[in-house]
C-alpha positions as CSV (number, residue, x, y, z in Angstrom):
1,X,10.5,-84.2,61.2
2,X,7.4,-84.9,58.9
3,X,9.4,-85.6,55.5
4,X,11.4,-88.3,55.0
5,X,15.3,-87.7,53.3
6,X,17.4,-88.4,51.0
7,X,21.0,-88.6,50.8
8,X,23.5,-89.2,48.3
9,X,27.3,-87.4,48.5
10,X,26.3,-84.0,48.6
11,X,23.0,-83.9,47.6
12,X,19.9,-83.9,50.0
13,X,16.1,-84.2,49.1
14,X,13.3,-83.7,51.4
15,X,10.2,-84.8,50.1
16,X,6.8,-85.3,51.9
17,X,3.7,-87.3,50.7
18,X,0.0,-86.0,51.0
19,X,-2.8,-85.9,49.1
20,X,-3.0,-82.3,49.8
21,X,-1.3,-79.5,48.7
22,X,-1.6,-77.0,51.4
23,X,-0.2,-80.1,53.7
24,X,2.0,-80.7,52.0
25,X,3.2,-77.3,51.8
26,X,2.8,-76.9,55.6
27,X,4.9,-79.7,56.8
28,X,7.8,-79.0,53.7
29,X,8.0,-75.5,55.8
30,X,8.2,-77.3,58.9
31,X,10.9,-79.4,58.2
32,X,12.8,-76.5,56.0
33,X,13.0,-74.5,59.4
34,X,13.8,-77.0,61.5
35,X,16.8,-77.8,59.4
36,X,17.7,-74.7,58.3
37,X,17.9,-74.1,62.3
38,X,20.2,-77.0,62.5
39,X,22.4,-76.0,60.3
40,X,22.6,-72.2,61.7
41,X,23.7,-74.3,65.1
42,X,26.2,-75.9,62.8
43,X,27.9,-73.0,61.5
44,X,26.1,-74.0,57.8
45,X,24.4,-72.5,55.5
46,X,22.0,-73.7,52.4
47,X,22.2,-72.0,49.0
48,X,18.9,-70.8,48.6
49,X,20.0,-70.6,44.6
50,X,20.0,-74.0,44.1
51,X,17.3,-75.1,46.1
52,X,14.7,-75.8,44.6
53,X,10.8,-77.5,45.4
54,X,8.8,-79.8,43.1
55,X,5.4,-81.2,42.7
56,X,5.1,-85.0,42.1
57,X,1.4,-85.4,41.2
58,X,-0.7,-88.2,40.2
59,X,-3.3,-86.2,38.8
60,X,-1.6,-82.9,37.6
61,X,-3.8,-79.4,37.8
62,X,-1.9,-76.3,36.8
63,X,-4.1,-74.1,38.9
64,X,-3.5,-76.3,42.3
65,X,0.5,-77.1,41.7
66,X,2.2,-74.3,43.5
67,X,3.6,-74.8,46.0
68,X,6.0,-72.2,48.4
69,X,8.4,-72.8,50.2
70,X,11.0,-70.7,52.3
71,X,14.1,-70.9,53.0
72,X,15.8,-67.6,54.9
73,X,12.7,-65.4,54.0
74,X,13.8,-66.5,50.2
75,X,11.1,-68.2,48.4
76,X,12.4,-71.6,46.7
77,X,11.9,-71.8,42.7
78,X,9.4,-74.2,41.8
79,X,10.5,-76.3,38.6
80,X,8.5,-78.8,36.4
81,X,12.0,-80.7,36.0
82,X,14.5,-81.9,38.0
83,X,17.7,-83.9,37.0
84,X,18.4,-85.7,40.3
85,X,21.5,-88.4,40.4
86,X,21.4,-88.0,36.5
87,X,18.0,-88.9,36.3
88,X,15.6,-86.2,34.7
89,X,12.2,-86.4,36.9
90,X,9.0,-84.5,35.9
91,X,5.7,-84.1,37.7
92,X,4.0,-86.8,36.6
93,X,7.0,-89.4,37.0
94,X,6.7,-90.5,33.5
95,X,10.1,-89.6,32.9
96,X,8.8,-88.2,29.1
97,X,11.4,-85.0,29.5
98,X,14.2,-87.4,30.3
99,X,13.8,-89.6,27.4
100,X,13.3,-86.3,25.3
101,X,17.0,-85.3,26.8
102,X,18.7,-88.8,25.9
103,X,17.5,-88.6,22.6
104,X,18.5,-85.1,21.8
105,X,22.1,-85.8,23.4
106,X,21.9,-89.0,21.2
107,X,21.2,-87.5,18.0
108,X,23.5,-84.6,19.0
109,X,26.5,-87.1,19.1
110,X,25.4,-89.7,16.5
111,X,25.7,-87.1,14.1
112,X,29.1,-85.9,15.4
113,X,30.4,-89.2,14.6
114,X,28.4,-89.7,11.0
């Protein structure tokens, strides 16, 4: 296994550092097979529905940020946000659409109150 994990109740995250993409894309595949073989030998399965793959980047460039990933011959949906353990993360980790979330739910019940 190349990527490292990350466990918490239910919830897994494989992630994989690189400073390149196609790397990083290579050894995501890897490891997506070898578990999703691990699971078939357990009698699991993974919802390929909620699945999903992300690009943390220090130095963001539309044109090189897609990544693909398969899981069952499904392709995994890329998103630019992720709420993970109630935490909002973004590409860039500077957490800019969670903070935009808190206030909004903020406002949203400040004025329910007012």
């Amino acid at each position: 296994m190349n990527s490292k994990i990350a466990m918490y109740a239910d919830d897994t995250v494989i992630y994989y550092e690189s400073d390149s993409i196609i790397e990083t894309e290579r050894m995501l595949q890897e490891d997506m097979n070898l578990i999703l073989n691990w699971m078939n030998v357990n009698c699991l399965s993974l919802n390929a529905s909620k699945s999903k793959t992300m690009l943390l980047m220090r130095n963001h460039n539309e044109r090189e940020s897609i990544i693909n990933v398969y899981a069952n011959n499904v392709l995994l949906e890329q998103v630019q946000n992720y709420k993970y353990l109630g935490l909002y993360l973004d590409p860039k980790l500077n957490f800019d659409f969670h903070k935009e979330r808190l206030c909004s739910n903020s406002k949203k019940k400040l004025s329910s109150i007012c």
